[in-house]
C-alpha positions in Angstrom: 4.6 6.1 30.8 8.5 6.9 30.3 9.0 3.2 30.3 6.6 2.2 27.8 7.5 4.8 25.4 11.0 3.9 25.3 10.0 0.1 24.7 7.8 1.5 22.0 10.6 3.1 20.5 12.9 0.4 21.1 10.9 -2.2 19.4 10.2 -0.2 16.5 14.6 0.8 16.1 15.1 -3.2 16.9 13.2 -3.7 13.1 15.6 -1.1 11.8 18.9 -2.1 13.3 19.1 1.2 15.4 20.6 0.9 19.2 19.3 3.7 21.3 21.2 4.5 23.9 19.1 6.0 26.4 21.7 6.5 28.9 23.2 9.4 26.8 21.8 12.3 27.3 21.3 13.3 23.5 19.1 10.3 22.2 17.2 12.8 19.8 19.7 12.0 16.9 18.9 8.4 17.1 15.5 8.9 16.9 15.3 11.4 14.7 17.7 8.1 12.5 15.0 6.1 13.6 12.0 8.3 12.0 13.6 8.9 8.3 14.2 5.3 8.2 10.9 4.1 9.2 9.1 7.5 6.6 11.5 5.8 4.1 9.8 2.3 4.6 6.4 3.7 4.7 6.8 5.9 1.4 8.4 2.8 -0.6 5.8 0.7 0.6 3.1 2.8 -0.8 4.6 3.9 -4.3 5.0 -0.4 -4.8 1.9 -0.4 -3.9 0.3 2.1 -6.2 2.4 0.7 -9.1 0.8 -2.8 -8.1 -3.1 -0.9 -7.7 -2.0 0.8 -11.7 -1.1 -2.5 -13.3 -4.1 -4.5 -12.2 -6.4 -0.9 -13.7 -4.0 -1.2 -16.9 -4.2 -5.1 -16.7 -8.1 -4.8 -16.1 -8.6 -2.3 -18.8 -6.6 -4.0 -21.4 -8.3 -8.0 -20.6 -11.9 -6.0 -21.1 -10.9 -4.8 -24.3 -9.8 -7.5 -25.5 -12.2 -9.6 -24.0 -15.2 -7.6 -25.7 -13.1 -7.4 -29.0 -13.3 -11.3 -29.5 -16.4 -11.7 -28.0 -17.5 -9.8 -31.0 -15.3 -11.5 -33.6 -16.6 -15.3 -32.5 -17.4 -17.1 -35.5 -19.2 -20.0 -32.9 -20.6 -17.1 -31.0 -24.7 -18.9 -31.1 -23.0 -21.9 -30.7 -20.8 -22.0 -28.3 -22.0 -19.8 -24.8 -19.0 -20.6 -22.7 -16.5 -18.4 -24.0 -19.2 -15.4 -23.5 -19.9 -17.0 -20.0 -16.0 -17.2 -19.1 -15.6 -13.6 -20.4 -18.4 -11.6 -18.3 -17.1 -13.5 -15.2 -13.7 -12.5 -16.2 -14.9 -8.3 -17.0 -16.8 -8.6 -13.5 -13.6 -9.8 -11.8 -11.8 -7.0 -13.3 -14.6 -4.7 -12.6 -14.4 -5.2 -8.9 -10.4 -5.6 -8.7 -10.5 -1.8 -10.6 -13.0 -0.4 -7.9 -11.0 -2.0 -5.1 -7.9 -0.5 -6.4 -9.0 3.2 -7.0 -9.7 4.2 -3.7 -7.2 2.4 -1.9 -4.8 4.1 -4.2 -5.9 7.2 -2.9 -5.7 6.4 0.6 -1.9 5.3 0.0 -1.6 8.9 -1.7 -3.0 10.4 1.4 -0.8 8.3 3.6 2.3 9.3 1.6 1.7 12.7 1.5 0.9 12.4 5.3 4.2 11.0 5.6 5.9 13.4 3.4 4.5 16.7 5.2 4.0 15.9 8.8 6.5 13.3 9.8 6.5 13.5 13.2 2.8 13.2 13.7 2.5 10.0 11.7 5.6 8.7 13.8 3.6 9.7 17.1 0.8 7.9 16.0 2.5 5.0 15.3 4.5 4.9 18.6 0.9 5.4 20.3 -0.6 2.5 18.5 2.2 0.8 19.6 1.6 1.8 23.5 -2.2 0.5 23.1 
């Protein structure tokens, strides 16, 4: 089990640049390097990804507006049904994007705050994943 967790550890400092040397006796400072650069990672990965989930709700939000507003102002509007065809398919794809987005925004939350709080429990984790 020693042997596999220090692989595990290894691998994961290999993506990070970090050389542990295991034959010193005091290790815990490059691990401990290890785990702030790896939270780091994990807690700019999620804000980029909640700024990506906010602009496809303000992008969504914004195309339905303005989708309904000329919808509305259509001079051909009995004439011509593809605009009013194209738009609905376009406010459904928003719709779902928007309901996809939500709650994975607030699982990345939850992951960052995770992250934030209890560090070294998130890091075990991830180490044990790795051991699977």
């Amino acid at each position: 089990m020693n042997g596999e967790l220090t692989n595990a550890i290894d691998e994961i400092a290999e993506k990070f640049g970090i050389a542990i040397d295991w034959a010193d006796k005091n290790a815990l400072p490059y691990i401990q390097e290890l785990m702030q650069r790896y939270r780091s990672m994990v807690i700019f990965q999620g804000v980029i990804a909640i700024i990506f989930c906010a602009l496809i709700v303000i992008s969504g939000i914004f195309l339905i507006k303005h989708i309904c507003k000329a919808d509305n102002k259509s001079v051909f509007r009995e004439y011509d049904n593809d605009f009013s065809i194209l738009g609905l398919i376009t406010i459904i794809s928003c719709v779902i994007a928007m309901a996809v987005c939500v709650p994975l925004t607030f699982e990345i939350i939850s992951g960052i705050l995770n992250w934030i709080f209890v560090p070294e429990l998130q890091f075990a984790e991830k180490i044990a994943d790795l051991l699977k």
